[in-house]
C-alpha positions as CSV (number, residue, x, y, z in Angstrom):
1,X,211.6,14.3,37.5
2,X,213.7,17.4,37.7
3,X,215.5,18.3,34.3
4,X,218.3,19.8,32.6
5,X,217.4,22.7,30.1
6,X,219.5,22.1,26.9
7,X,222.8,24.3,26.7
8,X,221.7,27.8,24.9
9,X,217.9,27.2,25.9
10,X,216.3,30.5,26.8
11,X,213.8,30.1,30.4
12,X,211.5,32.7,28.4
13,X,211.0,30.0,25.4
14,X,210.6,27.0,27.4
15,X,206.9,27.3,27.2
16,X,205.6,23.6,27.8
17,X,202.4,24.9,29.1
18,X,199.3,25.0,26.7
19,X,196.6,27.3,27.5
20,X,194.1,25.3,25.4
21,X,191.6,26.5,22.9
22,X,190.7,30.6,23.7
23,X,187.6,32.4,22.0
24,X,188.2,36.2,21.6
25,X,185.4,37.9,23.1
26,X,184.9,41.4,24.7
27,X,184.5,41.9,28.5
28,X,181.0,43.7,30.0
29,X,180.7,43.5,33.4
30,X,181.5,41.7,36.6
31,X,178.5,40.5,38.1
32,X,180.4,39.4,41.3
33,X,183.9,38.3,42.7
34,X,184.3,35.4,40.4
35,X,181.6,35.9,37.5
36,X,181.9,38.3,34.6
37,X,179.8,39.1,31.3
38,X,181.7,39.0,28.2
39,X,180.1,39.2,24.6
40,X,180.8,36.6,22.2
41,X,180.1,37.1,18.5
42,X,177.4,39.5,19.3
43,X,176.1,37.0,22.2
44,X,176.4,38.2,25.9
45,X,177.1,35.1,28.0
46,X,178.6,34.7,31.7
47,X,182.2,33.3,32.3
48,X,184.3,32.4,35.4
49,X,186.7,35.0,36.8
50,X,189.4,32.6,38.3
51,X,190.7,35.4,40.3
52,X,189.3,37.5,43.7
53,X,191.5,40.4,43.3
54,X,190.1,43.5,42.1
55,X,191.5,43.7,38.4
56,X,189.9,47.6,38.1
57,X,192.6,48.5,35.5
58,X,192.2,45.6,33.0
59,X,187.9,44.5,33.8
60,X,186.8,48.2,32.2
61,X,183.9,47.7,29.1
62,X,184.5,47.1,25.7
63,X,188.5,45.6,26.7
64,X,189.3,42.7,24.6
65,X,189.4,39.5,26.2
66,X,189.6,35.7,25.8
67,X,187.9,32.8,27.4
68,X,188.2,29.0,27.8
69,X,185.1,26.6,27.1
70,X,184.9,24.7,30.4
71,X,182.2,21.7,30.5
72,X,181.4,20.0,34.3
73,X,178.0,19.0,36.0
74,X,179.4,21.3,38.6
75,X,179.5,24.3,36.3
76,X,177.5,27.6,36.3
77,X,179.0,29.1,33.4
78,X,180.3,27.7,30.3
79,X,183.5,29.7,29.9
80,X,186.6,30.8,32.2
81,X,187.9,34.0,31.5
82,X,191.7,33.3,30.7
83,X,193.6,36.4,29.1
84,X,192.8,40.3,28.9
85,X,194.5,42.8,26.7
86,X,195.9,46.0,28.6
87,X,197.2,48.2,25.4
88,X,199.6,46.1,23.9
89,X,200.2,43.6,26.9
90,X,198.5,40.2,27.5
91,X,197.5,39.9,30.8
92,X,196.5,36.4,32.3
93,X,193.9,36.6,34.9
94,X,193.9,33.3,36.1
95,X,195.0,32.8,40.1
96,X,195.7,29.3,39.6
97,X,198.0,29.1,37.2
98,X,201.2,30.2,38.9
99,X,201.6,27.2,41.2
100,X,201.9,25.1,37.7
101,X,204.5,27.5,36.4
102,X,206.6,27.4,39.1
103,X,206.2,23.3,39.5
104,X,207.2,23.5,35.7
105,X,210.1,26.1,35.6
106,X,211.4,23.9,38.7
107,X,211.5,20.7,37.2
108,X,213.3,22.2,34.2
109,X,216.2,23.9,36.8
110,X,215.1,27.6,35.4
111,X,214.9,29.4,38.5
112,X,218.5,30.4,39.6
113,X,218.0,30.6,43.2
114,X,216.4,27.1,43.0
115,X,218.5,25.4,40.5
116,X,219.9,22.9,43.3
117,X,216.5,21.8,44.2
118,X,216.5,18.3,43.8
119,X,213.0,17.5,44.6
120,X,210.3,19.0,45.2
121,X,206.5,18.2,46.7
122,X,203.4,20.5,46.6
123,X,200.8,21.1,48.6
124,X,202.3,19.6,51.7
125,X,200.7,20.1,55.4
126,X,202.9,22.3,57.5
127,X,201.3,22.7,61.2
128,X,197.6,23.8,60.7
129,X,197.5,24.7,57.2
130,X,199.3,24.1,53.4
131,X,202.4,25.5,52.0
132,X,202.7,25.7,48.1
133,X,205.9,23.3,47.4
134,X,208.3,22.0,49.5
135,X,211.6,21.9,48.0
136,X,215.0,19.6,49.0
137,X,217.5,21.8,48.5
138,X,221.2,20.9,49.4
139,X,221.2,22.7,52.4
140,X,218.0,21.6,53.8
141,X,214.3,21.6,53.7
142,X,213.1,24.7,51.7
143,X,209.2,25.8,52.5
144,X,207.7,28.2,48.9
145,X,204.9,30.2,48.3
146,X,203.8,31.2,45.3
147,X,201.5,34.7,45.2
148,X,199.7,35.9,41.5
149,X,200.6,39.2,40.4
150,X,198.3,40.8,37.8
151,X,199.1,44.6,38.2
152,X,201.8,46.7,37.2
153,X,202.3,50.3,38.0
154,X,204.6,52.7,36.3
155,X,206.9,49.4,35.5
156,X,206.8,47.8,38.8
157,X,204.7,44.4,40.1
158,X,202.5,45.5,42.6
159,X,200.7,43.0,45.0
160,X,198.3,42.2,46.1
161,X,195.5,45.0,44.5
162,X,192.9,44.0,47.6
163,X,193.2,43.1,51.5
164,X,194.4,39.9,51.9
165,X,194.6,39.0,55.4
166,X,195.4,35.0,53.9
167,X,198.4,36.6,52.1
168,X,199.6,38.3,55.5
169,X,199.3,34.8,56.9
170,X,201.4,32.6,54.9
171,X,203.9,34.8,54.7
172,X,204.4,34.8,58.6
173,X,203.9,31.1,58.3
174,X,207.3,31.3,56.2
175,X,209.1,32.9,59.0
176,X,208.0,30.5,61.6
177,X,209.9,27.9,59.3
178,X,213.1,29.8,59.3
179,X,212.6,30.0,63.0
180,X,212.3,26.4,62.9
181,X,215.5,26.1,61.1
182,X,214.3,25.5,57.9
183,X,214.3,27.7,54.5
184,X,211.3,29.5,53.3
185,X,210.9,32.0,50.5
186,X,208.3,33.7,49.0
187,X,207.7,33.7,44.9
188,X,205.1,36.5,42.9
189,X,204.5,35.3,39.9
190,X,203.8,38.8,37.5
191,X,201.2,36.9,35.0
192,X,202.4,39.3,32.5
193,X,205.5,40.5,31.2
194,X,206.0,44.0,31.5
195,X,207.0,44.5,34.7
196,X,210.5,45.7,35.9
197,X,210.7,45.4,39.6
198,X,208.4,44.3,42.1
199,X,207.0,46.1,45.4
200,X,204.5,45.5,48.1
201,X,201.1,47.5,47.2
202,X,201.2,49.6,50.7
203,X,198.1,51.4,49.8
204,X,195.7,48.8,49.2
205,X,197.2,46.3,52.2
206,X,199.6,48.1,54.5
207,X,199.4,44.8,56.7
208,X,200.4,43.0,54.3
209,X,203.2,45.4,53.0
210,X,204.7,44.9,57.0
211,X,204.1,41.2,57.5
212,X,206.7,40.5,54.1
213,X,208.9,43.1,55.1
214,X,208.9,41.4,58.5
215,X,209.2,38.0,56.8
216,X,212.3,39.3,54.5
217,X,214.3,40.2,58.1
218,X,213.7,37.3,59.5
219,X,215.4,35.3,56.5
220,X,212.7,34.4,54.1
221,X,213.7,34.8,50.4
222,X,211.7,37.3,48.3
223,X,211.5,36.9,44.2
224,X,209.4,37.8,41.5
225,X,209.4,36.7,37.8
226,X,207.4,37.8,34.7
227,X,205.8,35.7,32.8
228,X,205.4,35.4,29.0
229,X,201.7,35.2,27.5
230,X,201.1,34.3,24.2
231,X,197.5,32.9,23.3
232,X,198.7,29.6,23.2
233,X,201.4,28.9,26.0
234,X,203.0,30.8,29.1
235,X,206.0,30.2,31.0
236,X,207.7,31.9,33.7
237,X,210.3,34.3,32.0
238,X,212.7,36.9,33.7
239,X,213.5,37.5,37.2
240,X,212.9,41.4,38.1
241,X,214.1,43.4,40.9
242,X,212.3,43.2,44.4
243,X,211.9,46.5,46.1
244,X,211.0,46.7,49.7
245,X,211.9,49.9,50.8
């Protein structure tokens, strides 16, 4: 059910979501894309890195860190590595949260551009492969996907911080919906809130950098909000400039 913020409330301190109980710890290594060592109380033990990108400026030894007990018959590691701590910033590191903040931030009518939405479904099959929500907007059928954004240069967003040929993808997926006569637009959600603008990291994905540029002409809707990170909660937060010059 979509709802009405109260009159006065703040987007930034709307923060229904709980990050659960966090253990400080501090980070060693990365063993591979999605394990790391951290050392807990004096006790080196592997956690889950629920992120592929790269992360070279916030995984560096002896950063402070927290991580999430996590139990499953599944599981290889006991722990998910949640938050990081770049100088006086908290960084979350975990892909698969910003598809939660956005379903949350739309339900309570937060996101200007998207305020009109009056419903919204996720994870629905478009053609050969899954779009991230798909929003009824008063004007039509609106087709959203949501990118994680975990580094920030110099003030501005930058994604993505590895090749992503998948990113490139869904992006021209987005423009085959406007094509289509639909809406389509593209959200990076900066899981930290320092950021002033957002850009397209040319150097580490040119291709990329093109396709959203490409996507942008053709009609698709670019954004990109901070977050704010406490220990306990996050929720989207401000709405920064997007720069794709």
């Amino acid at each position: 059910m979509l709802r009405t913020p109260a009159e006065g409330a703040h987007p930034a301190l709307t923060m229904r979501m709980r990050l659960g109980v966090v253990i400080p710890c501090t980070y060693v290594e990365r063993l591979n894309r999605f394990r790391v060592t951290v050392t807990i109380r004096g006790r080196q033990v592997d956690a889950h890195l629920p992120n592929s990108g790269r992360l070279m400026e916030l995984l560096t030894p002896g950063r402070r860190c927290w991580v999430a007990p996590v139990s499953g018959r599944r599981r290889k590691t006991a722990y998910d590595l949640k938050l990081v701590e770049h100088g006086d910033v908290l960084v979350s590191v975990d892909a698969r949260l910003p598809n939660p903040l956005l379903a949350e931030a739309l339900e309570d009518r937060r996101l200007g551009p998207f305020r009109a939405c009056q419903q919204f479904d996720r994870e629905v099959v478009r053609g050969g492969s899954r779009v991230d929500f798909l929003l009824r907007m008063p004007e039509g059928r609106l087709w959203m996907e949501a990118k994680s954004v975990t580094l920030v240069e110099n003030d501005t967003a930058r994604f993505p911080d590895a090749p992503t040929t998948r990113g490139a993808r869904h992006v021209q997926e987005l423009s085959e919906a406007v094509s289509s006569g639909d809406q389509a637009a593209v959200v990076f959600v900066v899981q930290r809130a320092d950021a002033r603008r957002f850009a397209p990291h040319d150097e580490a994905d040119p291709a990329f950098g093109q396709a959203l540029r490409q996507a942008a002409e053709a009609g698709v809707g670019v954004y990109a909000w901070t977050c704010r990170v406490t220990k306990e909660r996050m929720a989207i937060a401000e709405r920064i400039r997007v720069d794709l010059s």
